[in-house]
C-alpha positions in Angstrom: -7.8 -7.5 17.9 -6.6 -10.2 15.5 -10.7 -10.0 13.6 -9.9 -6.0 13.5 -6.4 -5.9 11.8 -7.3 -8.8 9.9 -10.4 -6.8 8.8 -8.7 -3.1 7.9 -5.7 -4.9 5.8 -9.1 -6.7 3.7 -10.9 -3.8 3.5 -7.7 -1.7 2.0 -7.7 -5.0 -0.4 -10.7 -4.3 -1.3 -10.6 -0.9 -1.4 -7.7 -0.7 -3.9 -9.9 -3.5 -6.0 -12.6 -0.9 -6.5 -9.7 1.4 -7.3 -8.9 -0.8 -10.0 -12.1 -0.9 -11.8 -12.3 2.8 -11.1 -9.0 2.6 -13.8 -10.5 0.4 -15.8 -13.8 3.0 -16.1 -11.8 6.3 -16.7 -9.6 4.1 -19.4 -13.4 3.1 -21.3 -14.8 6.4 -20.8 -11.7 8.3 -21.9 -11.5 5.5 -25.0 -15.4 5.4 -25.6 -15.4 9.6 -25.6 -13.0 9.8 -28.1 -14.6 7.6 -30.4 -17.9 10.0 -30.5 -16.0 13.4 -30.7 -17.0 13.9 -26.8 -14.6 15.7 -24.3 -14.7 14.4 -20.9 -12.3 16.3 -19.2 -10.3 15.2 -16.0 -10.6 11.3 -17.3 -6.5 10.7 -17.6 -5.9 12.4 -14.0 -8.9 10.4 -12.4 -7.2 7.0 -13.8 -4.2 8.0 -12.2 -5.2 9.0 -9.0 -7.2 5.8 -8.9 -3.6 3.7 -10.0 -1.6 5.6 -7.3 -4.8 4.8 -4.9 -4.8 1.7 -5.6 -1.1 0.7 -5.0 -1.3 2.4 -1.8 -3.8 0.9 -0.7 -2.9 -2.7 -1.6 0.7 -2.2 0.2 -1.0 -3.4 4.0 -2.9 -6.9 2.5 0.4 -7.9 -0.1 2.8 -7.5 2.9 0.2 -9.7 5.4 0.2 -12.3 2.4 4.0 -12.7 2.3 3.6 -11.3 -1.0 5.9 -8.6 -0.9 9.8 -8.5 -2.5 12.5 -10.2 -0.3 15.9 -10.1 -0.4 16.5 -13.3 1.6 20.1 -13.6 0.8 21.5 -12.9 4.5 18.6 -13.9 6.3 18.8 -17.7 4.5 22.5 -18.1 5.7 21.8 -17.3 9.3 20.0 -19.5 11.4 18.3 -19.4 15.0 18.6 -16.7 17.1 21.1 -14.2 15.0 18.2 -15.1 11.9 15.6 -13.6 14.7 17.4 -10.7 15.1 17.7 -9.8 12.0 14.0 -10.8 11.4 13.3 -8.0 14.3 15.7 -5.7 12.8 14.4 -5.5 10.1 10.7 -5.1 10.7 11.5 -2.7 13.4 13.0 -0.3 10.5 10.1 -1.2 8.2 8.0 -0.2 10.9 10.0 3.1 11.3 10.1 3.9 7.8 6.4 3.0 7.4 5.3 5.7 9.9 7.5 8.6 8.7 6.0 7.9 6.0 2.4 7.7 7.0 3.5 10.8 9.2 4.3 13.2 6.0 1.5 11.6 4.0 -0.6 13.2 6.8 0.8 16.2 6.9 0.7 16.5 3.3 -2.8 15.5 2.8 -3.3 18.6 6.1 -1.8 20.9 4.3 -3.1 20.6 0.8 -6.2 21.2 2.6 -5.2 24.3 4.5 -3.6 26.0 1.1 -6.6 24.6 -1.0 -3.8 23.5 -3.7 -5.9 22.2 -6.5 -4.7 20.1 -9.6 -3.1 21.9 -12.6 -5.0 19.5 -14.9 -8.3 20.7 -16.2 -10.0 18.8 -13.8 -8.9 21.8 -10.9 -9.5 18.1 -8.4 -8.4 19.7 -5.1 -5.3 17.4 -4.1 -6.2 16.2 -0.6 -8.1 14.1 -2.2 -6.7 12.0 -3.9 -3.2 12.0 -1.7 -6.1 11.2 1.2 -5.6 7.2 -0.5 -2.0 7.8 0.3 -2.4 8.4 4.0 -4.6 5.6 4.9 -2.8 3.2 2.5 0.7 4.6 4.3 -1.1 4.3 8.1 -2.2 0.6 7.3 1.4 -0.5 6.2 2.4 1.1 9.3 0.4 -0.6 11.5 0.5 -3.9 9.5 4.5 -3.4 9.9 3.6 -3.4 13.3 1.6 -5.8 13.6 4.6 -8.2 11.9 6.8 -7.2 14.5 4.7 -7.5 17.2 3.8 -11.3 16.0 7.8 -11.7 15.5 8.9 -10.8 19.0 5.9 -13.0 20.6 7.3 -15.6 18.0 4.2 -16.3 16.5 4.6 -15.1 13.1 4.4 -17.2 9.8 6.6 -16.6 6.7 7.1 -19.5 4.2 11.2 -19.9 4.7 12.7 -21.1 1.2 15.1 -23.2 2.7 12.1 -25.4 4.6 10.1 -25.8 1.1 8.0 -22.8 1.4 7.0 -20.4 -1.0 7.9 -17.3 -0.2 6.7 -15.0 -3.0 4.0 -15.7 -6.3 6.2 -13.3 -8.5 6.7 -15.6 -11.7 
């Protein structure tokens, strides 16, 4: 099971990589276009599907990497078991909050299909696809929320603590 969690939060990595270069493409191609008097419509909404993709997609790996924002303030004063808690507590609304919003990202992805609502751009992109990167990205946080919780209740879970010379983020 480990291999197969493991596996999906790499694959959204890589993924949202692709996504990333997908940017980097519409960016030339709108850039290059311009330069020879060529319209290539739709390039400006692509990119930004591919951004928006490409964040939600990432969301699962970053938090498995301990590479996502904390606000260790209250959990560095507490120690022990109150420190657990909150540890639990806090994954457990993560975890909540993760799957209503993988929840509506569904729905919404379900019913931009059902109404056939299309993009207003001139690229008429039907919009369930693109939100579809929104749904998988949001279902992968969920479950990789609860996976963390799951690894904190059996105890086994590893974050680099800043009090015990860890480092807990790579934001500088």
């Amino acid at each position: 099971m480990r291999r197969f969690l493991d596996g999906m939060y790499d694959a959204a990595a890589w993924l949202a990589a692709t996504c990333m270069v997908g940017v980097l493409g519409m960016v030339l191609t709108s850039i290059v276009s311009r330069q020879l008097s060529v319209h290539v419509p739709g390039t400006d909404a692509y990119a930004g599907y591919l951004m928006a993709a490409a964040g939600f997609l990432a969301m699962a790996h970053t938090l498995k990497r301990n590479e996502h924002i904390r606000v260790t303030l209250l959990v560095q004063a507490l120690t022990g078991r109150a420190r657990r808690m909150l540890e639990l507590w806090s994954l457990l609304a993560a975890a909540f909050l993760a799957g209503a919003l993988a929840w509506f990202a569904v729905r919404l992805v379900l019913q931009s299909r059902e109404f056939n609502d299309i993009s207003t751009g001139n690229d008429a992109t039907p919009l369930w696809l693109p939100q579809l990167s929104f749904a998988v990205g949001a279902v992968v946080l969920f479950v990789a929320f609860v996976d963390e919780f799951v690894l904190e209740l059996r105890g086994i879970r590893r974050v680099a603590a800043p009090d015990a010379g860890g480092e807990p983020l790579r934001n500088e």
